[in-house]
C-alpha positions in Angstrom: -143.6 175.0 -8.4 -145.3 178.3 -7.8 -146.7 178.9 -3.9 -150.8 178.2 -4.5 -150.8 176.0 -7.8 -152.9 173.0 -7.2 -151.5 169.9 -9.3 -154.1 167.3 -10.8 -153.1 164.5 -8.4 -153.5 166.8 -5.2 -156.7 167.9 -6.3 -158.2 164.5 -6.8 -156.3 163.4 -3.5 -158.9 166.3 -1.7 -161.3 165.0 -3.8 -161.1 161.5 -2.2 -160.5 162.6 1.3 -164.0 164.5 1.4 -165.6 160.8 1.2 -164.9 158.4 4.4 -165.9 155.7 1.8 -163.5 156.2 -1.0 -161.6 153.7 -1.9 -158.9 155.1 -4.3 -160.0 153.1 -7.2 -161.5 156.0 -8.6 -158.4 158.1 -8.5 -156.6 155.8 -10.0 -158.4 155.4 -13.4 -158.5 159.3 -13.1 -154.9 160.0 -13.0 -154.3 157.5 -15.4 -156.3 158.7 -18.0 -154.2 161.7 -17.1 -150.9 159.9 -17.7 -152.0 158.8 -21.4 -153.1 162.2 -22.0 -150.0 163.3 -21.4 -148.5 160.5 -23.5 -150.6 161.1 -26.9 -150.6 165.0 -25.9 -146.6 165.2 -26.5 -146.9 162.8 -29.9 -149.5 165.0 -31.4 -147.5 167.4 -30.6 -144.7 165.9 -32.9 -146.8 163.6 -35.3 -145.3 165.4 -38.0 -142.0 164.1 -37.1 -142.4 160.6 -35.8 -144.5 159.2 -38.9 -147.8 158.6 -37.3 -149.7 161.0 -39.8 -151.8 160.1 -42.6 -154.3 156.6 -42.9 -153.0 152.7 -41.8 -155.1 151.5 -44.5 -157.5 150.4 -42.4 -160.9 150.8 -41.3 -162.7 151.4 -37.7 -166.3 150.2 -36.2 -167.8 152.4 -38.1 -165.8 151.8 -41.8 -164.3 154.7 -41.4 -160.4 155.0 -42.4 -158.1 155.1 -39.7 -155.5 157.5 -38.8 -152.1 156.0 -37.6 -152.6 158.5 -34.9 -156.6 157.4 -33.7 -155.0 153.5 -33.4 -152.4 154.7 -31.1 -154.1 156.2 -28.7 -156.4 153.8 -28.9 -153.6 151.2 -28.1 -152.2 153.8 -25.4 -155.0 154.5 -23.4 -156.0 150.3 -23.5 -152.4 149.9 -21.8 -153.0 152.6 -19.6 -156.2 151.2 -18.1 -156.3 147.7 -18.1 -153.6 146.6 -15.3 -155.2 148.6 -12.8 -157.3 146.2 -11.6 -160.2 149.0 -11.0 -161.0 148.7 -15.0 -164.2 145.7 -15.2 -164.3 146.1 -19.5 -163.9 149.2 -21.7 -165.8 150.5 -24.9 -163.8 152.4 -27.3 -165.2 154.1 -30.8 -162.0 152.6 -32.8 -163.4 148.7 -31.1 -166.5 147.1 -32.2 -166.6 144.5 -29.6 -165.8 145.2 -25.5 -162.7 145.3 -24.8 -162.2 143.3 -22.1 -159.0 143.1 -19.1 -157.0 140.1 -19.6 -156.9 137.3 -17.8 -153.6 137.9 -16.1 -154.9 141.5 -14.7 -157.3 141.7 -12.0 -160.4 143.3 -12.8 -162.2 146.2 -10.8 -165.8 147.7 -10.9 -165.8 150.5 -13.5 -166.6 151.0 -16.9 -164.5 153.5 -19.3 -166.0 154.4 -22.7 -163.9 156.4 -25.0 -162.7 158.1 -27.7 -159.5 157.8 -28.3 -158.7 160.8 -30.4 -161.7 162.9 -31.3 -161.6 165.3 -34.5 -159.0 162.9 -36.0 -159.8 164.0 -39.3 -158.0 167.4 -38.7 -155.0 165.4 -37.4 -152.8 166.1 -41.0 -153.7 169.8 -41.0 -152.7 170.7 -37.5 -156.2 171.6 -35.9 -157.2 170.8 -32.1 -158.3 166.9 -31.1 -159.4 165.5 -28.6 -159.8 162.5 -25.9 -163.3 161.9 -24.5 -164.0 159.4 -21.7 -166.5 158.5 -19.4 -167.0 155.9 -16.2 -169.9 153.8 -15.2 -170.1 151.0 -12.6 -170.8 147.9 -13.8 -174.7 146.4 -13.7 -173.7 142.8 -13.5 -172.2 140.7 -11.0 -170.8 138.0 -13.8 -167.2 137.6 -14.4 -167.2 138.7 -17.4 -168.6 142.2 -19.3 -171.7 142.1 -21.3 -173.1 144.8 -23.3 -175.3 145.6 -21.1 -173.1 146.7 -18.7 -172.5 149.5 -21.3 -176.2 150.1 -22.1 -176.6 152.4 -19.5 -178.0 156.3 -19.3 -175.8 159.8 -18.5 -177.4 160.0 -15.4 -175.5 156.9 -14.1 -172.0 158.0 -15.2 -169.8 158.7 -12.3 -167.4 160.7 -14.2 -167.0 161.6 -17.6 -164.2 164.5 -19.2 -162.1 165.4 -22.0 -158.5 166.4 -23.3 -158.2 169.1 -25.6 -154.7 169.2 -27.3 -154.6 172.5 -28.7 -151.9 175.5 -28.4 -151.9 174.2 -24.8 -153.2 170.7 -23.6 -156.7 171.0 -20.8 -157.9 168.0 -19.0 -161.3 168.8 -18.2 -163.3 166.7 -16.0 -166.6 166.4 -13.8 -167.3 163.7 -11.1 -170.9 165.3 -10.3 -169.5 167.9 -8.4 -168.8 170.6 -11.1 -166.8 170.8 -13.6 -162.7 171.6 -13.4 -160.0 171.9 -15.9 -156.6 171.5 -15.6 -154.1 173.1 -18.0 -150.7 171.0 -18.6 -147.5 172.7 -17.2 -144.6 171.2 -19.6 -141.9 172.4 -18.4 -142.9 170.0 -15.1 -145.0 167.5 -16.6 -148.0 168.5 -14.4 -151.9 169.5 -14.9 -152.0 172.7 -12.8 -155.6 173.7 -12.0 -156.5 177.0 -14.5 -160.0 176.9 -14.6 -162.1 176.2 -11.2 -165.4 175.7 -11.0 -166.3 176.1 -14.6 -169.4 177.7 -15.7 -170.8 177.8 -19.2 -172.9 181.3 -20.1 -176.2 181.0 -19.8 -176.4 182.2 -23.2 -173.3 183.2 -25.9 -173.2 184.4 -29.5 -171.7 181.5 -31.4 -173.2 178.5 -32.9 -171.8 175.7 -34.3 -172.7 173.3 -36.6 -171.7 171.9 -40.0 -174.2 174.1 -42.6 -173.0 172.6 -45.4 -175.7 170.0 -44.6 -178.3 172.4 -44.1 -180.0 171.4 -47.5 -181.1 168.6 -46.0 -181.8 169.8 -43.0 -185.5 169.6 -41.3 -187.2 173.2 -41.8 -187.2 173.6 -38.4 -183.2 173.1 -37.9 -183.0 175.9 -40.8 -185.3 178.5 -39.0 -183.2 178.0 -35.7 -180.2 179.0 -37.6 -181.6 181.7 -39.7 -183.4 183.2 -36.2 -180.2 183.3 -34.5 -178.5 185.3 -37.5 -181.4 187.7 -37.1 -181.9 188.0 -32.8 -183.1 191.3 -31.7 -181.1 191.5 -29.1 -177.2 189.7 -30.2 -175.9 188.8 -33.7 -174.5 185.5 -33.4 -171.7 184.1 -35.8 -170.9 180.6 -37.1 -167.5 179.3 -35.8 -167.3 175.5 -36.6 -164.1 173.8 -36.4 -164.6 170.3 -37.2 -163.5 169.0 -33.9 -166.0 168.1 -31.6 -164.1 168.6 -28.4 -162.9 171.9 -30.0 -166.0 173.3 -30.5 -167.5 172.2 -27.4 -164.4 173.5 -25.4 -165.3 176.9 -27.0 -168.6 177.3 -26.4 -168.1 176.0 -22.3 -166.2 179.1 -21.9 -167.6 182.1 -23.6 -171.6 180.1 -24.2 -173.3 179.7 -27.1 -174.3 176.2 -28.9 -172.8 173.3 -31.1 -175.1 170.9 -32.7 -175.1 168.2 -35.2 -178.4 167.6 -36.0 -180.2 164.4 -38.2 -179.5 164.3 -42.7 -180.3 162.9 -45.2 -176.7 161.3 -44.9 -177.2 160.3 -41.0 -180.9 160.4 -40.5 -180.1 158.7 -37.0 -177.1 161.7 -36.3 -173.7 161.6 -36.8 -172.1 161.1 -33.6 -172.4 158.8 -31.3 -173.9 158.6 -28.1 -172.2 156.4 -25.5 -168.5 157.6 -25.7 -168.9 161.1 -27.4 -171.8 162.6 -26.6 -173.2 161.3 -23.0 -169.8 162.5 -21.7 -170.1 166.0 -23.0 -173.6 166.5 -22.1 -172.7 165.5 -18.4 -170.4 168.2 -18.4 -172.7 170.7 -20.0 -175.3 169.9 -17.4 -172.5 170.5 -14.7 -171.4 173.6 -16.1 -175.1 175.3 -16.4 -176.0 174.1 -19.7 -177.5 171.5 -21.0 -178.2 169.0 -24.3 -180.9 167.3 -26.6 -181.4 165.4 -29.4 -184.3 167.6 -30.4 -186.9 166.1 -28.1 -185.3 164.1 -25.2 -182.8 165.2 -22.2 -179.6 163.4 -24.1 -178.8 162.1 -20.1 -182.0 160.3 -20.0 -181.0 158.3 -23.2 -180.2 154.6 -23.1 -178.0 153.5 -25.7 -178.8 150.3 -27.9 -175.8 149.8 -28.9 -172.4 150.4 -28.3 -171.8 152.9 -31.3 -175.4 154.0 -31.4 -175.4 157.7 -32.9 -178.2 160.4 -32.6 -178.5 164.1 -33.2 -176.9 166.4 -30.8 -177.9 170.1 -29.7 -175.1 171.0 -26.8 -174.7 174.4 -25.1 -176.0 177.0 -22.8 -179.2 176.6 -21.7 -180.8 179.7 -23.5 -180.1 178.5 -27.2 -181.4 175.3 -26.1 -184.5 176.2 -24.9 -184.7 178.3 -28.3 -184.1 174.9 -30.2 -186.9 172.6 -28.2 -189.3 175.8 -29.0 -188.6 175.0 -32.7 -188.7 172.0 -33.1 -191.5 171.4 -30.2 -194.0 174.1 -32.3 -193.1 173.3 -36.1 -193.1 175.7 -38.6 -196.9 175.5 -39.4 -197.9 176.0 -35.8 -195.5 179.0 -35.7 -196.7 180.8 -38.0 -200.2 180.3 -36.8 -199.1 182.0 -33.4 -197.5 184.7 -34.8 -200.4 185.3 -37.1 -202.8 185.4 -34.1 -200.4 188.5 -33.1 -200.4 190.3 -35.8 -197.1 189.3 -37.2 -198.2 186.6 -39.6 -195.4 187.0 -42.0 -193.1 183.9 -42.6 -190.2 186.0 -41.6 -191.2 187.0 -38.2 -192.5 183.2 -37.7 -189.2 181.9 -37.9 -187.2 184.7 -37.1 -188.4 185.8 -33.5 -188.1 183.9 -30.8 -191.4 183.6 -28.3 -189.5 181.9 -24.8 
């Protein structure tokens, strides 16, 4: 190994030793959930070839077909966690019920929400997926897990990261304390840190989001778009993969914003909020950016369910604020500002940003 290159394990090891009170528990789900990555990381790599493409035949929480690929991981990172003895019950978007540990395993403290294998639908045409996790501590003091345990805001997760398994595989994680990614070395089966400290733009010249849904669309979600074609100051352009953790990886790097907002399909928002999209925004937030469903701080949201869902607006912190001023003024009392200024056509109501 290379004189310098700081491994996964050794990093969380410095991690733990800056707290007298640590435990090690922690670590241990950690580098777990970095063993499984591994694990599903090297048969995505070779789905084609080991016959876990294409549907079971079967259908998730949310009736959605399954890929053979979203129940193994599943299954995978279940096995990874639940001997432990740190894990108290998991949540997983393939699951409708808590999992819960099994009898013969001890149980621990924490909570993991996941999602086993994010962007799944891209699977058979070889596009980045994902794993997204986060950690809580558990509310009650009963024996066993209740939902409420799991009903809890972003602003009490203790960790939360994600996996990208793209032409390399990134663990990328955030205990509070920034946010660090970790690039996966195969040749020596190690994460090597690659990207310190992380920092998302404070702005960026890329949205994402799915447009072919723009029809139904509130007016306010189309003039956001249509404004950030037309910004004075930086032309942005659409780049949407498909793949939540894809796009989201993206735009942390070089800025910009992904959102997913309400439809006529999902007038409550497409994805959902406890294992997808709480983690993500915690990183945002650690990174410099930030995320909203429109009209709330998506960290102070308490789910009501385990697969609640809700609109999503995720990015730097620039085209965010841009967003809330939208949707915040409505088109009517946009246009009435503008007009007060002398620029009273609809164009320039929708087209030029105010912040």
């Amino acid at each position: 190994m290379q004189k310098g290159v700081t491994t996964l394990g050794r990093f969380l090891l410095e991690e733990q030793r800056k707290y007298s009170y640590a435990s090690g528990e922690f670590t241990a789900i950690l580098e777990q959930i970095a063993f499984v990555a591994k694990v599903i990381g090297r048969d995505v790599n070779k789905a084609g070839l080991i016959n876990i493409l294409g549907q079971t035949g079967s259908t998730n929480s949310h009736g959605e077909e399954q890929q053979k690929l979203d129940v193994y991981a599943h299954t995978k990172v279940i096995q990874a966690l639940d001997h432990l003895g740190k894990v108290f019950a998991m949540a997983s978007e393939e699951e409708k019920e808590i999992i819960h540990i099994p009898e013969k395993f001890p149980k621990g403290k924490y909570l993991v929400v996941f999602d086993p294998l994010d962007g799944s639908s891209n699977i058979d045409v070889n596009i980045s997926i994902g794993t997204i996790f986060g950690i809580f501590k558990k509310k009650s003091e009963s024996e066993a897990a209740t939902i409420q345990d799991f009903l809890q805001p972003g602003k009490n997760l203790v960790a939360s990261g994600y996996v990208i398994y793209g032409s390399s595989t990134m663990f990328v994680y955030t205990t509070g304390n920034g946010v660090n990614g970790f690039t996966l070395d195969p040749s020596i089966g190690e994460f090597l840190l690659s990207h310190p400290a992380m920092k998302m733009p404070e702005y960026g010249q890329i949205y994402s989001a799915n447009e072919s849904n723009s029809s139904s669309w509130k007016e306010e979600v189309v003039a956001y778009i249509d404004c950030l074609r037309n910004y004075p100051e930086r032309k942005y352009t659409s780049r949407y993969i498909g793949s939540l953790v894809a796009d989201f990886h993206r735009n942390l790097l070089k800025g910009g914003v992904f959102l997913y907002p309400e439809d006529k399909q999902y007038p409550q928002g497409k994805l959902r909020l406890l294992y997808e999209i709480i983690p993500l925004a915690f990183i945002a937030e650690q990174a410099g950016g930030s995320a909203t469903d429109g009209e709330n701080n998506i960290m102070d949201l308490v789910p009501k369910s385990l697969h609640e869902r809700t609109p999503v607006v995720i990015g730097s912190t620039f085209e965010i604020a841009l967003y809330q001023q939208f949707i915040k003024e409505g088109i009517r009392k946009r246009k009435k500002k503008f007009a007060k200024s002398g620029k009273s056509t609809l164009e320039k109501a929708i087209r030029e940003p105010v912040i």
